[in-house]
C-alpha positions, -999 to +999 in steps of 0.1 A: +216+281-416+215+257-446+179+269-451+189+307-451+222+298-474+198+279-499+175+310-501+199+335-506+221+313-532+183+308-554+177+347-548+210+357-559+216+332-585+184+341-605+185+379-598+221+373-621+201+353-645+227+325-638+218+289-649+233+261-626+257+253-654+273+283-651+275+290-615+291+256-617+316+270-645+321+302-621+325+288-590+342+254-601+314+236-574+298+210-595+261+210-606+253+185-584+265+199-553+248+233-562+215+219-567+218+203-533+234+236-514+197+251-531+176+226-520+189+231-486+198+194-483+236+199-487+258+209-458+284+229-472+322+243-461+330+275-457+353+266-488+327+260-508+306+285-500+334+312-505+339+294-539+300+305-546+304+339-533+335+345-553+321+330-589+292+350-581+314+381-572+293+388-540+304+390-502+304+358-484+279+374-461+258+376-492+249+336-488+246+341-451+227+371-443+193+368-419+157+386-430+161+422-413+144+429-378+148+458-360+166+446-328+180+410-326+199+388-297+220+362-315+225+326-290+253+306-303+232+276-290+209+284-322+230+291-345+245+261-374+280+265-374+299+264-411+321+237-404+358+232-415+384+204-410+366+180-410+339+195-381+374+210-356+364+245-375+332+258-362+320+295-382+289+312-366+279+343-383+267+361-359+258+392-375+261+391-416+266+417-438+239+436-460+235+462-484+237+491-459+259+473-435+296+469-451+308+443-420+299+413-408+310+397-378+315+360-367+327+334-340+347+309-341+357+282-324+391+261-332+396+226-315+430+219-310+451+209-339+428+225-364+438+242-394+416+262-419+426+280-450+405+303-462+398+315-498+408+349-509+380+374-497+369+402-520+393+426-533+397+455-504+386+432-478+398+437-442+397+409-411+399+421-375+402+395-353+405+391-315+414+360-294+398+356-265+405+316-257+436+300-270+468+308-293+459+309-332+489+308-359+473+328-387+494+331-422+487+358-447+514+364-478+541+342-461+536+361-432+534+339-401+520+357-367+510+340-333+479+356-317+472+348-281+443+357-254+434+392-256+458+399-289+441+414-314+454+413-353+442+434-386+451+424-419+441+425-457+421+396-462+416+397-502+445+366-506+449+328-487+450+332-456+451+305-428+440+294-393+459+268-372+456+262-333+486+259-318+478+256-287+464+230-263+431+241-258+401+257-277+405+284-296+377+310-290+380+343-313+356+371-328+360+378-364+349+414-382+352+412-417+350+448-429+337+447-465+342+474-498 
């Protein structure tokens, strides 16, 4: 995953005709850390990441997103997680979005006790997410819902949102993020 993130942050970068410097300003990741992410040496957060995405004013999916095949069978086993609190947050993206594909979809997997908060999304984006391991507390606006094994939940995912497990075991949930 680092490998494909560094590739597609280069690509996009220079196809903007962005130096370092100001990706850096855009983004507010430092130069240093940028230079790493590119060189594939750097293992950034998903809130890192989403800072890129959103200084470069690209879908997150932009700095994940696989060369196209015609058929593919994903194996969590071979995917790099993004990780989150401190390694508790585990992010597969499992299938990411393109240019002709306006979704993306991802698994997660929340220890107990972990929280995430998650950077605003583009403007018009939409999360679907369904539980199916565990009991999430997920906060979007000041809005505070509990979502359990086999509850599902859609909401706007353009502002800070968050991720907490409240429950004693694993959280296991899918993740669609439906794109403008």
């Amino acid at each position: 995953m680092n490998q494909t993130v560094a590739k597609n942050i280069r690509r996009l970068r220079e196809k903007n005709r962005l130096s370092m410097d100001e990706l850096s300003k855009l983004s507010g990741v430092s130069k240093s850390m940028l230079a790493q992410i590119e060189r594939g040496e750097g293992n950034p957060t998903i809130s890192t990441l989403w800072k890129i995405s959103n200084g470069m004013k690209v879908p997150f999916d932009a700095l994940t997103v696989r060369d196209k095949i015609p058929y593919e069978i994903v194996k969590i086993s071979e995917l790099q997680p993004l990780l989150e609190d401190k390694g508790k947050v585990k992010n597969y993206s499992i299938f990411p979005d393109d240019e002709n594909r306006r979704f993306a979809i991802y698994y997660l997997e929340l220890s107990e006790g972990s929280y995430w908060e998650s950077e605003p999304h583009l403007s018009g984006t939409t999360e679907f997410i369904t539980i199916f391991s565990g009991t999430i507390e997920i906060n979007v606006d000041g809005n505070q819902f509990i979502v359990g094994v086999s509850d599902s939940i859609r909401f706007k995912a353009d502002t800070v949102h968050s991720y907490k497990n409240i429950g004693t075991e694993t959280a296991v949930l899918h993740m669609i993020l439906s794109n403008p």
